[in-house]
C-alpha atoms as an extended CHARMM CRD file, in Angstrom:
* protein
*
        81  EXT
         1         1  UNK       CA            -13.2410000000      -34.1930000000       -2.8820000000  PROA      1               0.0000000000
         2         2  UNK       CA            -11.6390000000      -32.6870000000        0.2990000000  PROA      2               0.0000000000
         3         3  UNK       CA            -10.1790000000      -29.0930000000       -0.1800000000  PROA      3               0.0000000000
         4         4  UNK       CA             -9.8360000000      -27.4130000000       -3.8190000000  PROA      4               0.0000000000
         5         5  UNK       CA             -6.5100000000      -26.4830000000       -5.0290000000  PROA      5               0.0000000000
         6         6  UNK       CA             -5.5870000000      -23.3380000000       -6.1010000000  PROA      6               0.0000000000
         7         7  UNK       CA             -6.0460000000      -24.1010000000      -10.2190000000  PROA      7               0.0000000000
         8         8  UNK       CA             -9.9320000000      -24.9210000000       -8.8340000000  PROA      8               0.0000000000
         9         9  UNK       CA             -9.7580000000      -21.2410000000       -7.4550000000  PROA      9               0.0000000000
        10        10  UNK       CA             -7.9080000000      -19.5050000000      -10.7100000000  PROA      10              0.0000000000
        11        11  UNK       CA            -10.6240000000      -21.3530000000      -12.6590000000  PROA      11              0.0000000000
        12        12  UNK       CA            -13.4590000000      -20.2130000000      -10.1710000000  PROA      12              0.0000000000
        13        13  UNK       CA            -12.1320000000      -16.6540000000      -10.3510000000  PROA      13              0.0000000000
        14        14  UNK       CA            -11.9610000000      -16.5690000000      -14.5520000000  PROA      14              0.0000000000
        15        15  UNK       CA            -15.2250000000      -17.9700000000      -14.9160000000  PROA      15              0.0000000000
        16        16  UNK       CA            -17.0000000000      -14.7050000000      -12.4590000000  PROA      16              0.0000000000
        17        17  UNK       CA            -14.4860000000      -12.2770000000      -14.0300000000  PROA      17              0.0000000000
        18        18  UNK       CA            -15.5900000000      -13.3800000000      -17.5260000000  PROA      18              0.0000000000
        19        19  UNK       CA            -19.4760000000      -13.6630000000      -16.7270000000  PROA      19              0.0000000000
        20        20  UNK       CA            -19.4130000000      -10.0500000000      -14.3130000000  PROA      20              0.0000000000
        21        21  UNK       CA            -16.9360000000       -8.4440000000      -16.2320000000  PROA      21              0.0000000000
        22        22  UNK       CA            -14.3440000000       -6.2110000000      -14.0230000000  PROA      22              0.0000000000
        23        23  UNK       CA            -16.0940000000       -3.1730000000      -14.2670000000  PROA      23              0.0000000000
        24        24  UNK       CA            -19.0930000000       -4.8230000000      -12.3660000000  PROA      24              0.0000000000
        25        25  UNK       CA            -16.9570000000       -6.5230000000      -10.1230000000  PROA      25              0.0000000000
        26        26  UNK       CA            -15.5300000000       -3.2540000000       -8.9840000000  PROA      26              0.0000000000
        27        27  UNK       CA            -18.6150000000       -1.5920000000       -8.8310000000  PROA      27              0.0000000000
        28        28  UNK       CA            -19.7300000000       -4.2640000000       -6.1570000000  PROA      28              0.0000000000
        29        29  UNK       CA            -16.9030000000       -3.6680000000       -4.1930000000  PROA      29              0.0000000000
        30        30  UNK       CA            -17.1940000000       -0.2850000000       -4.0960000000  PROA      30              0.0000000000
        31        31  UNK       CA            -20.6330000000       -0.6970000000       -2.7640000000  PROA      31              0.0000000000
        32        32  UNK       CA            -20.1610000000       -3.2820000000       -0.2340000000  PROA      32              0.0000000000
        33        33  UNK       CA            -17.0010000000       -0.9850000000        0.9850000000  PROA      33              0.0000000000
        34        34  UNK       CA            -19.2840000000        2.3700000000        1.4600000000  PROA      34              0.0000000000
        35        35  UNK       CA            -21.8260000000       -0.1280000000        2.6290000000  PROA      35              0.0000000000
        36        36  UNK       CA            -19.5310000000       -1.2770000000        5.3860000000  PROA      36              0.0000000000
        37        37  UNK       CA            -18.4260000000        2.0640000000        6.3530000000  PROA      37              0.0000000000
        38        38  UNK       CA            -21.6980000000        3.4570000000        6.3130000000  PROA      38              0.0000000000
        39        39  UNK       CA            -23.2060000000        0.7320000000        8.7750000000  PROA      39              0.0000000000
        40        40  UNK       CA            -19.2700000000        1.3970000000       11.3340000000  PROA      40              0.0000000000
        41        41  UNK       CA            -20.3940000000        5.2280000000       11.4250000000  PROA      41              0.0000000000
        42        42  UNK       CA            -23.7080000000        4.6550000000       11.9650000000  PROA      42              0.0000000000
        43        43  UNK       CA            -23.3700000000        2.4200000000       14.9090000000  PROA      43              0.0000000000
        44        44  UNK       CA            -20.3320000000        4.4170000000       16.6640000000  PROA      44              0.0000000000
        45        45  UNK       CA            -22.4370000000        7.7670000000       15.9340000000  PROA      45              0.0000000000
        46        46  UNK       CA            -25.8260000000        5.7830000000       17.5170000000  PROA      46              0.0000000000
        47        47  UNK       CA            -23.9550000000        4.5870000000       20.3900000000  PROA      47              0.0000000000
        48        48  UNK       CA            -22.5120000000        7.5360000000       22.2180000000  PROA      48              0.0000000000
        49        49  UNK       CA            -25.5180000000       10.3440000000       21.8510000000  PROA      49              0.0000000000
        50        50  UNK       CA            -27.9800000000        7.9130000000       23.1010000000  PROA      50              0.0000000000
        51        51  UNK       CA            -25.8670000000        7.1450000000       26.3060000000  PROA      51              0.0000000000
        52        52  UNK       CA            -25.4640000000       10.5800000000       27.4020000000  PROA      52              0.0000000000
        53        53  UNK       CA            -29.4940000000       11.5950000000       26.0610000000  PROA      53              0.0000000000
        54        54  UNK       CA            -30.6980000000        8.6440000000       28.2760000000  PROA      54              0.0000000000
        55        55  UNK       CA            -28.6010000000        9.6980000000       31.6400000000  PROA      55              0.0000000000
        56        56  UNK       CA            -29.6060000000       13.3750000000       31.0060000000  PROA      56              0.0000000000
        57        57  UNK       CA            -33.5680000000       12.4740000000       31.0430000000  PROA      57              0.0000000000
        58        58  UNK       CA            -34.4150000000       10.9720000000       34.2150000000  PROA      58              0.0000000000
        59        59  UNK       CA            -32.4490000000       13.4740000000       36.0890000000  PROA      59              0.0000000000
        60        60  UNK       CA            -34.9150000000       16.3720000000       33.9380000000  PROA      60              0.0000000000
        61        61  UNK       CA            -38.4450000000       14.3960000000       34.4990000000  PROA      61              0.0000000000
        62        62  UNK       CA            -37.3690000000       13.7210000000       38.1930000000  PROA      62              0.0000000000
        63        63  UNK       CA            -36.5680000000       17.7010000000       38.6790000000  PROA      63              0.0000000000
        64        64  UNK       CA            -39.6180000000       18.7110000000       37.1260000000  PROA      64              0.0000000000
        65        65  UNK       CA            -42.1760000000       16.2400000000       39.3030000000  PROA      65              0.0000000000
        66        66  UNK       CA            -40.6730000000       17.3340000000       42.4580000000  PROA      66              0.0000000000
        67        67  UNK       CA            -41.5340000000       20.6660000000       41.6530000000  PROA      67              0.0000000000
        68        68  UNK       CA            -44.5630000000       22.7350000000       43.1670000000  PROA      68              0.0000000000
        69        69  UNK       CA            -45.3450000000       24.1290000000       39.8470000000  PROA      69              0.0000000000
        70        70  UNK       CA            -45.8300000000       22.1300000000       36.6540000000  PROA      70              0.0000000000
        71        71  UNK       CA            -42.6540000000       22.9030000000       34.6070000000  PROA      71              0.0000000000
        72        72  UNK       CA            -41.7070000000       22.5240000000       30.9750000000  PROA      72              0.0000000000
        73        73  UNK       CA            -39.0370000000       20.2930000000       29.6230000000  PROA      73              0.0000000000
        74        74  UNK       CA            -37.5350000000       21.7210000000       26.1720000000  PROA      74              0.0000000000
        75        75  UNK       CA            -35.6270000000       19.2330000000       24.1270000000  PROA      75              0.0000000000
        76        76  UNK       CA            -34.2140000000       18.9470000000       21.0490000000  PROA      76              0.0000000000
        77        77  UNK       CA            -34.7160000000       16.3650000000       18.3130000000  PROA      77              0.0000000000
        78        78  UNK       CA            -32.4900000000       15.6700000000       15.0490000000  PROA      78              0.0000000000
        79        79  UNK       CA            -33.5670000000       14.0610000000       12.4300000000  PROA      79              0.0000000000
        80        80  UNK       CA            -31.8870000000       11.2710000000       10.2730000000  PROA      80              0.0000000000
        81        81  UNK       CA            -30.7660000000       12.1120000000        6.6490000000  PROA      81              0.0000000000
């Protein structure tokens, strides 16, 4: 009852391909894949605009409270699609 041979995995592997069928079972991986890559871009894209946003603003409040004259700050925002 240790580890299951590979005629336990052949068997294992009929059984989904006859129950999903292959169509479905390539569908699924197809998803999960663009899944996947969807979630990479998504955190390499939300990683590096944040870091240089965040070391930009301080330096923009801090110049515009030392000044004599209230000033306005003009930024940009994106939005998600």
């Amino acid at each position: 009852m240790g580890s299951f041979s590979i005629w336990h995995w052949l068997i294992v592997l009929l059984i989904v391909v006859m129950v999903f069928g292959t169509k479905k079972l390539k569908n699924l991986g197809g998803d999960l894949g663009g899944a996947v890559k969807g979630f990479k871009d998504g955190v390499k894209e939300g990683g590096t605009p944040a870091d240089d946003k965040t070391a930009a603003a301080p330096s923009q409040v801090t110049a515009a409270a030392s000044g004599a004259e209230k000033a306005t700050i003009d930024v940009e925002a994106k939005q998600k699609s």
